[in-house]
C-alpha positions in Angstrom: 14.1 -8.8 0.2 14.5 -5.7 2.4 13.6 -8.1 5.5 16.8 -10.4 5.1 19.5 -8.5 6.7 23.4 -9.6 6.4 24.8 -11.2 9.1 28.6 -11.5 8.5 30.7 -11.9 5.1 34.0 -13.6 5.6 36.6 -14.9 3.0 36.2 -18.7 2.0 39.8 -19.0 3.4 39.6 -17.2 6.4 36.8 -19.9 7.2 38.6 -22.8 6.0 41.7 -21.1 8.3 40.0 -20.3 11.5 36.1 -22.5 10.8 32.9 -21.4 12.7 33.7 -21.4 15.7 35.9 -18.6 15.6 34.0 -16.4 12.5 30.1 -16.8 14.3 32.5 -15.9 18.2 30.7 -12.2 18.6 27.3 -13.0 17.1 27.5 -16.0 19.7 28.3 -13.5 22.1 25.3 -11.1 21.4 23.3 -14.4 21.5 23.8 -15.3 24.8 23.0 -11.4 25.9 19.4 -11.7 23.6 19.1 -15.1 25.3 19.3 -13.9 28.5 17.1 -12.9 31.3 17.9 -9.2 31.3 18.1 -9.2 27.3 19.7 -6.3 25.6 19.5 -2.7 25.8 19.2 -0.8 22.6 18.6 2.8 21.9 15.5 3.5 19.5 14.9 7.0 18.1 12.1 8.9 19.8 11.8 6.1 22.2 15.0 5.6 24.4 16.3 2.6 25.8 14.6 -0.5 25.3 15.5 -4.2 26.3 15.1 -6.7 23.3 14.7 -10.4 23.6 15.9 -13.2 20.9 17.1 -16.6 19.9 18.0 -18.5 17.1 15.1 -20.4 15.7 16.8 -22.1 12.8 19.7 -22.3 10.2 18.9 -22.5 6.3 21.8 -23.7 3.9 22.7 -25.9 1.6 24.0 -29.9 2.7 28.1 -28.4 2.9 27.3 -25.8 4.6 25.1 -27.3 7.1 27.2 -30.4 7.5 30.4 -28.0 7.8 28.9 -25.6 10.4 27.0 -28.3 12.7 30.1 -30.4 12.9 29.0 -33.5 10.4 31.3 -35.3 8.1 30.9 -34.3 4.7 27.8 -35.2 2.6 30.1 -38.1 0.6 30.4 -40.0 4.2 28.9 -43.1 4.6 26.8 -41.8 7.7 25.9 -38.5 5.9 22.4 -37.2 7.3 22.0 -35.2 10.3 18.4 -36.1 11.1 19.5 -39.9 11.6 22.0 -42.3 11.5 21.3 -43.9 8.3 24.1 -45.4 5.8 24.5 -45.3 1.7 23.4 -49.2 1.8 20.0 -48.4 4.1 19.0 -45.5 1.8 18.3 -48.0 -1.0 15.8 -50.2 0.5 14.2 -48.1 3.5 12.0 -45.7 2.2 10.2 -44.3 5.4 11.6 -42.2 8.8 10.6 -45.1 10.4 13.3 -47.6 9.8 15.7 -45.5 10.9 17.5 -44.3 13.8 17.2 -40.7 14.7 19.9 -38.4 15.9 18.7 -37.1 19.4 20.7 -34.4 21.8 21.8 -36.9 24.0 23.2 -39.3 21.9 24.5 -36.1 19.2 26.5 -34.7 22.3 27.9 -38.2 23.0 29.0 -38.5 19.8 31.0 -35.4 20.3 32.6 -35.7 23.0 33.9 -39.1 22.2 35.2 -37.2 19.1 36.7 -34.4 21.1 38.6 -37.3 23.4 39.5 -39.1 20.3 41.0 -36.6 18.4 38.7 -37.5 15.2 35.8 -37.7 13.2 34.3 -41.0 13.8 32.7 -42.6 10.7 30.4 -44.8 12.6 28.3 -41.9 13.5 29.2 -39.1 10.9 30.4 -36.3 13.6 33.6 -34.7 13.3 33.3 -31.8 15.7 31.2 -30.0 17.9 28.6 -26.8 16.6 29.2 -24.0 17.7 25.6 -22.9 17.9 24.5 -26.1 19.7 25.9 -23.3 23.1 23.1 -21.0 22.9 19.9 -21.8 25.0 17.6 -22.8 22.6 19.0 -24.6 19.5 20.8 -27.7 18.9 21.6 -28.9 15.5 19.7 -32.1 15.8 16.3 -30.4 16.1 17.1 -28.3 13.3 14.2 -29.2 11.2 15.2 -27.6 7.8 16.3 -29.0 4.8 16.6 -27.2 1.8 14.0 -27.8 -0.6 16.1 -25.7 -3.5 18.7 -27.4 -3.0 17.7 -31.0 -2.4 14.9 -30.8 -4.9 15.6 -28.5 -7.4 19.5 -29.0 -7.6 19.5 -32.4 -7.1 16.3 -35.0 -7.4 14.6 -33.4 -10.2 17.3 -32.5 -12.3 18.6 -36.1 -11.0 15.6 -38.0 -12.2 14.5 -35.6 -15.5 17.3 -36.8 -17.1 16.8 -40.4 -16.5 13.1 -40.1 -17.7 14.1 -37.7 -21.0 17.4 -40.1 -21.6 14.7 -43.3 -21.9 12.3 -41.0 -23.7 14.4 -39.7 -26.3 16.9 -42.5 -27.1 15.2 -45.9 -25.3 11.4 -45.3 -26.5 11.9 -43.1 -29.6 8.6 -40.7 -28.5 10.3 -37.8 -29.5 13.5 -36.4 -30.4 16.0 -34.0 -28.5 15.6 -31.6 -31.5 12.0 -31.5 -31.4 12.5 -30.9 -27.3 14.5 -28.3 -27.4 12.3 -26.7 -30.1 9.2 -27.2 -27.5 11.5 -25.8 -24.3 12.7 -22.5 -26.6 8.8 -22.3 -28.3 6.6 -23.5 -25.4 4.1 -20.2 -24.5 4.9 -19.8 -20.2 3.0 -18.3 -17.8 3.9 -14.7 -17.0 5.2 -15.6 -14.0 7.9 -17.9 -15.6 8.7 -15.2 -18.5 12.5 -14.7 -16.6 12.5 -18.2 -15.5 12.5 -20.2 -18.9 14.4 -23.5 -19.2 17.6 -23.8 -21.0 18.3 -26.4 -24.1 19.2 -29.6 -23.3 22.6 -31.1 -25.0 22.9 -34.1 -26.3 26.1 -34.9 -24.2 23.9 -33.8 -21.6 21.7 -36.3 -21.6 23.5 -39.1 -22.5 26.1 -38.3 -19.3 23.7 -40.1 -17.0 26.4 -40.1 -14.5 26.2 -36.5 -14.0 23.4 -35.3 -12.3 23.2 -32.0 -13.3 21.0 -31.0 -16.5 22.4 -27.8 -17.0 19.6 -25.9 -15.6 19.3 -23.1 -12.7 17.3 -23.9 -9.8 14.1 -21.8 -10.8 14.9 -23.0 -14.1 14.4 -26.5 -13.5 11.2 -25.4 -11.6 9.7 -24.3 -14.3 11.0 -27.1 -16.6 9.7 -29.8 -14.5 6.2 -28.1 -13.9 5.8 -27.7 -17.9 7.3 -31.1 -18.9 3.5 -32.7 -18.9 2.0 -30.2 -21.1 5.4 -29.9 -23.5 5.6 -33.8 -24.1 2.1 -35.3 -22.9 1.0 -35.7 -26.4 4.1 -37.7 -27.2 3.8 -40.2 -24.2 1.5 -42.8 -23.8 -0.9 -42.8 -20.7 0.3 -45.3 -18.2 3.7 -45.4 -19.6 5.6 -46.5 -16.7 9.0 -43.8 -16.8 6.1 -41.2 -17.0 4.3 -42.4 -14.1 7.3 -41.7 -12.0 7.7 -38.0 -13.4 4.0 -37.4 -12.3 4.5 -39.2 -8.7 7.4 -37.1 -8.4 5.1 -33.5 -9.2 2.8 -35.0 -7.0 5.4 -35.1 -4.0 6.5 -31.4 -5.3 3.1 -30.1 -5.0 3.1 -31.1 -1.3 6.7 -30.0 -0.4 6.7 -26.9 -2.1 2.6 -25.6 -0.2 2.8 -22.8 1.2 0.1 -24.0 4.1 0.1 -27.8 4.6 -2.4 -29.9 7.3 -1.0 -32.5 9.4 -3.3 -35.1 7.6 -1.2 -33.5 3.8 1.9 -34.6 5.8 0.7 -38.0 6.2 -0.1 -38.1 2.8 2.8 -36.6 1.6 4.9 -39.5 3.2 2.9 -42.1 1.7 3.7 -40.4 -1.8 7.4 -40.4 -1.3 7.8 -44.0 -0.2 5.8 -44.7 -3.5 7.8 -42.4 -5.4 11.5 -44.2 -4.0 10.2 -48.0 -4.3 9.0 -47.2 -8.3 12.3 -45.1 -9.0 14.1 -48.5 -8.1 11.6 -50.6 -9.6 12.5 -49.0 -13.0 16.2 -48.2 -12.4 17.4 -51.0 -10.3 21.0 -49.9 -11.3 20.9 -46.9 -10.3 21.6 -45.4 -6.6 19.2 -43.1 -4.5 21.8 -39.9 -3.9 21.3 -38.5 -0.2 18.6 -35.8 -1.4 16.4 -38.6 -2.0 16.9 -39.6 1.1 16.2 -36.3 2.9 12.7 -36.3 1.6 12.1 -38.9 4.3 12.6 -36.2 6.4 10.4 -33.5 5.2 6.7 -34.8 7.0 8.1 -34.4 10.4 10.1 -31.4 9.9 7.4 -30.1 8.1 4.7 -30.9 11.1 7.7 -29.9 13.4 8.7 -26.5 11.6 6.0 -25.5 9.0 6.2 -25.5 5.0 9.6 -25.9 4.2 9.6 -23.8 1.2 8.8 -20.6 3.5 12.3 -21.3 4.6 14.4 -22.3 0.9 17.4 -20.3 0.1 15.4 -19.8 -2.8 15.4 -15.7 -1.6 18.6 -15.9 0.3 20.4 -16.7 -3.0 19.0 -13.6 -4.6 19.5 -12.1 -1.8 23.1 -12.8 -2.4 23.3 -11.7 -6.2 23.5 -8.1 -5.1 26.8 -8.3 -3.3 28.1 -10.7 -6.2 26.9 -8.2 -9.0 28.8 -5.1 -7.0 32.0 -7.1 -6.4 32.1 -7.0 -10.3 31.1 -3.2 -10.6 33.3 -1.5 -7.3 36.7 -3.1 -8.7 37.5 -2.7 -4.9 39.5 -5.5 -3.7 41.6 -4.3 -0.9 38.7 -5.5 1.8 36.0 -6.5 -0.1 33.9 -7.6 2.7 34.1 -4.3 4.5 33.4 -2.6 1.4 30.2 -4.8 0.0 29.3 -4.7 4.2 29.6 -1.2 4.1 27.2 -1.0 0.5 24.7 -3.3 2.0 24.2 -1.5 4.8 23.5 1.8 3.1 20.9 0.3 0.4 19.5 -1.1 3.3 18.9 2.2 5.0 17.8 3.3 2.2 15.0 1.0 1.5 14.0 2.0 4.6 13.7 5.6 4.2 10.5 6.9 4.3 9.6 9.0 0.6 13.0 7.5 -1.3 12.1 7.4 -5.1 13.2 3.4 -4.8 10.9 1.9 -2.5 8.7 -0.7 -3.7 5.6 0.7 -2.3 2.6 -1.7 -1.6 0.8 -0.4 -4.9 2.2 0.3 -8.4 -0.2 0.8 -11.5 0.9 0.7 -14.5 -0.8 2.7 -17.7 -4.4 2.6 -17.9 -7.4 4.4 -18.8 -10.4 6.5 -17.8 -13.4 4.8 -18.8 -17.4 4.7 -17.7 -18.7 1.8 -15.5 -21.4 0.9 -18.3 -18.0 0.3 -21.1 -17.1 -2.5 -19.1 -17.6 -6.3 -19.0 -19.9 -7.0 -16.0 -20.9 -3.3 -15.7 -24.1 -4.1 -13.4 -21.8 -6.3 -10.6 -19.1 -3.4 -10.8 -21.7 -0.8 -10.3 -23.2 -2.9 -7.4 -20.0 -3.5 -5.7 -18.6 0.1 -6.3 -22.2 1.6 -5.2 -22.0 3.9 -7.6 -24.1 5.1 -10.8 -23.6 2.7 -14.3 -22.5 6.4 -15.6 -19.7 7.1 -13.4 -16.1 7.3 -14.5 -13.3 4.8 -13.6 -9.7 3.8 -13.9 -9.3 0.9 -15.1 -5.5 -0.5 -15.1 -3.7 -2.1 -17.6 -1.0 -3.7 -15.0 -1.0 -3.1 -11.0 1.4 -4.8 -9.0 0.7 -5.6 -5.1 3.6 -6.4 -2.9 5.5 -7.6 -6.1 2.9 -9.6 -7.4 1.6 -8.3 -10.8 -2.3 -8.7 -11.8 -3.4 -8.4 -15.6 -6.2 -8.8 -17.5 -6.4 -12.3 -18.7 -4.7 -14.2 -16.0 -6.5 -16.1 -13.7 -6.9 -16.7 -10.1 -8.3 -19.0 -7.5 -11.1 -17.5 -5.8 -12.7 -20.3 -3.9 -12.9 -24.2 -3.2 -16.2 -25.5 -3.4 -17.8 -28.2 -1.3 -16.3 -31.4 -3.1 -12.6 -29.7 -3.0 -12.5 -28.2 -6.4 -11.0 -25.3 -6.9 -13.0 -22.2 -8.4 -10.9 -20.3 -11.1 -12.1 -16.9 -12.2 -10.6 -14.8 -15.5 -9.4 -11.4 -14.4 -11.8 -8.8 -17.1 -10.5 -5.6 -15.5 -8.7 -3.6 -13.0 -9.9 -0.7 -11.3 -8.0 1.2 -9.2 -9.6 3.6 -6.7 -6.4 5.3 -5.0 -2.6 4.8 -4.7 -2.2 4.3 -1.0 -3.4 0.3 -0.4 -4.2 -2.8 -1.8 -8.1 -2.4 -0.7 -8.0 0.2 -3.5 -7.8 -2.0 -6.2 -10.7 -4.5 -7.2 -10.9 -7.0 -9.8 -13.8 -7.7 -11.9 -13.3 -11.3 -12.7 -15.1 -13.6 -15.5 -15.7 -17.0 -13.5 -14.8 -20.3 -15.4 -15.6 -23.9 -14.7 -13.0 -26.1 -13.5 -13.2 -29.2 -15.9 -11.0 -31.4 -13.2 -7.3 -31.8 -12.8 -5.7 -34.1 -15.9 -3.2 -36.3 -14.6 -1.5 -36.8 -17.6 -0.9 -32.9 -18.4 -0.9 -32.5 -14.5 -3.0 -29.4 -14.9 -6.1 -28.0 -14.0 -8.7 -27.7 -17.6 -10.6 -24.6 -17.4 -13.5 -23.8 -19.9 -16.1 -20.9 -20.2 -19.2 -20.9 -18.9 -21.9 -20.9 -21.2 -23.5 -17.5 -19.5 -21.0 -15.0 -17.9 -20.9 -14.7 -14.4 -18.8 -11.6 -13.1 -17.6 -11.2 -9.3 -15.4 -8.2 -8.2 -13.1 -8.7 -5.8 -10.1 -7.4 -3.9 -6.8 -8.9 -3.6 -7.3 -10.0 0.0 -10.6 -12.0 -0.9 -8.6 -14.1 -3.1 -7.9 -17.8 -2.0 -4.2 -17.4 -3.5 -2.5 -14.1 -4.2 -0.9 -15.6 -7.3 -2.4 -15.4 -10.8 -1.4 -17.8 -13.3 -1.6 -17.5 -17.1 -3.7 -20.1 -19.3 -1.5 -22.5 -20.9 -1.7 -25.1 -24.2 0.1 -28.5 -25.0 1.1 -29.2 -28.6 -2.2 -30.6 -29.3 -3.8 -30.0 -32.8 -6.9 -29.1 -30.5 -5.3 -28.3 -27.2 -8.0 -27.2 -24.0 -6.7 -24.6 -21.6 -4.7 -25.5 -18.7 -3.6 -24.1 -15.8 -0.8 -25.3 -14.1 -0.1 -24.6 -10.1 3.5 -24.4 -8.6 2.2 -25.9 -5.6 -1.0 -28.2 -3.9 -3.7 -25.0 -2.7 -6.0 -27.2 -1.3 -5.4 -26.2 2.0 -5.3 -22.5 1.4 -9.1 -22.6 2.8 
């Protein structure tokens, strides 16, 4: 979080008053300087003057905000996307990039200066005004190849679509009822990683408000809700049932969208999904309307191929990011210039997360409690000893809890330490942690307990792990692993449930 820096904070009527053009006017300025030949000069401590280099690569926010600042009509406008030219009727029966036409800097600044001779916005083509940004040397707003995948996924299609699926569930089909959800949401047994993330109940005027998209959950909320839904209610729903299919297509279009790494052939793929996934959401809800998020997932194979993951760029971060200056405008009480003031606040954590030695840094290790023990107490004492090179006698630390760059490793979890040569992955049981030093990661190994992948369950949309029947153990350090993140084993509500684990995202590619 200490790499997202604040670029300006303004008053929602001060923007409303005077727009963008006029709030972004100096850091346009400075722009053009970066953007330039002879760059800027800045003074660096204990190096002098230097000349720095810089543009503007690309703009994360949500649809108002984007549409507001590159000059769009709003996101209720018939013409509403600013990758291409599309209309509310054409997003209900083209499902592919194809189909439509795409927005292009010619034609954009066309469309813009008809406007500007006109005097207004012209619905045929969804511009209202010019973007400010679209001045400096190497953006335009038409090749700005981001949209949101918080905001148009989590905020919007899932939350969208979950409560069709649940509504036809609960009160359609009969396969369970809200009660017994909302008992499974508050009982279910999460992952670690989703201990501060846990869904919400559900309300009954919730769910039967199908005009209302919203389901009453946060955004990493309904992350987590969506991503457990399989396991919580798979053994109420019947394979092949139809509403269910279109939950699981939809995972499977989340498990693409939300990789971190992605191939060009993935992106391919991933379009083929997400025409499938539109033409069955309005096979089995021919009454109901695509919103415009659903269309923007047209978008996301090229913008992916043209930008990278998209979730590397979600305002995911940039909204907690934001929760510090909204928690200290509660605490300061300071309202005379409350932008100077949480400016002023920012600016001095900043520099203090900075500081070299300050007693709040998140250093790159932290390790919890632990104990001294000898090699030969452990689990897989003879592959520690081998790895460590060191006697079965010798002494050790083994951890209880060490976190990495904010990622936190315990016995018990598991983690992906491999794919093997017919694209399965290879998950292993963390045993124990030892910890060598305090300065790195390359101090800290794992000694892992490998398990056999028993295939990925469609229904559950999880990976089934088992034990071997004879222990293998590997020790391993952080960087040897195929994914940094651990996940925890997970049940359904099966008399006999297996062990799951479920991924937030598709890590075949992380190779």
């Amino acid at each position: 979080m200490s790499s997202i820096h604040v670029l300006a904070m303004c008053h929602t009527i001060d923007l409303q008053r005077y727009g963008f053009s006029t709030i972004l006017q100096p850091f346009i300025k400075e722009m053009h300087e970066l953007e330039s030949d002879e760059g800027m000069e800045i003074e660096l401590d204990g190096i002098g003057k230097e000349k720095v280099h810089g543009t503007l690569v690309s703009v994360a926010a949500d649809t108002l905000a984007a549409h507001e600042l590159f000059g769009f009509m709003s996101p209720s406008a018939n013409h509403f996307c600013r990758m291409c030219l599309a209309s509310r009727g054409d997003i209900q029966t083209k499902f592919t990039e194809e189909q439509f036409q795409l927005r292009t800097i010619e034609d954009h600044d066309e469309h813009v200066a008809a406007v500007l001779e006109s005097h207004h916005a012209n619905p045929e083509t969804g511009v209202k005004k010019e973007c400010i940004l679209n001045n400096l040397r190497h953006f335009h707003c038409t090749t700005n190849y981001n949209f949101d995948v918080m905001h148009d996924m989590l905020e919007g299609v899932c939350p969208f679509e979950v409560k069709l699926i649940l509504y036809q569930f609960i009160y359609v089909d009969h396969f369970l009822m809200l009660d017994e959800l909302n008992q499974r949401i508050k009982s279910f047994s999460y992952a670690y990683s989703d201990h501060k993330n846990k869904p919400s109940g559900i309300s009954a005027a919730c769910i039967r408000n199908v005009n209302d998209h919203s389901l009453g959950q946060k955004a990493i909320q309904m992350w987590c809700l969506i991503r457990m839904l399989p396991l919580m209610i798979g053994d109420r729903i019947p394979v092949g049932n139809d509403h269910y299919e279109l939950l699981l297509l939809l995972l499977r279009c989340m498990d693409l969208i939300f990789a971190p790494v992605i191939t060009k052939g993935g992106t391919l793929y991933l379009k083929q999904l997400i025409e499938e996934h539109h033409s069955y959401f309005k096979e089995l809800f021919p009454d109901k309307r695509l919103i415009n998020k659903h269309h923007h997932m047209i978008h996301y194979p090229r913008c992916i191929r043209m930008f990278g993951p998209l979730i590397t760029a979600s305002c995911l971060k940039y909204e907690l990011k934001h929760n510090f200056s909204k928690r200290l405008g509660h605490i300061m009480c300071n309202f005379k210039n409350v932008c100077k003031s949480l400016a002023t606040r920012h600016q001095i954590y900043q520099c203090a997360m900075w500081s070299d030695g300050h007693p709040g840094i998140q250093t790159e290790i932290e390790c919890g409690s632990g104990q001294i023990l000898t090699i030969d107490s452990l689990v897989g004492s003879n592959k520690i000893a081998e790895v460590l090179r060191k006697d079965r006698g010798s002494e050790v630390f083994v951890a209880n809890k060490v976190t990495l760059f904010g990622t936190s490793y315990m016995p018990n979890l598991y983690v992906v330490t491999g794919i093997d040569k017919y694209d399965e992955l290879q998950f292993s049981c963390i045993s124990s942690i030892i910890v060598g030093g305090y300065k790195n990661a390359t101090d800290v190994h794992l000694v892992l307990k490998r398990c056999k992948n028993a295939g990925f369950k469609k229904h559950n949309h999880a990976f089934m792990v088992e034990e071997l029947a004879v222990n293998v153990f590997d020790v391993v350090g952080v960087d040897d692993l195929v994914d940094h993140i651990p996940f925890s084993c997970l049940s359904t509500y099966e008399e006999t449930s297996a062990s799951y684990i479920s991924t937030r995202s598709s890590l075949y590619n992380l190779r």
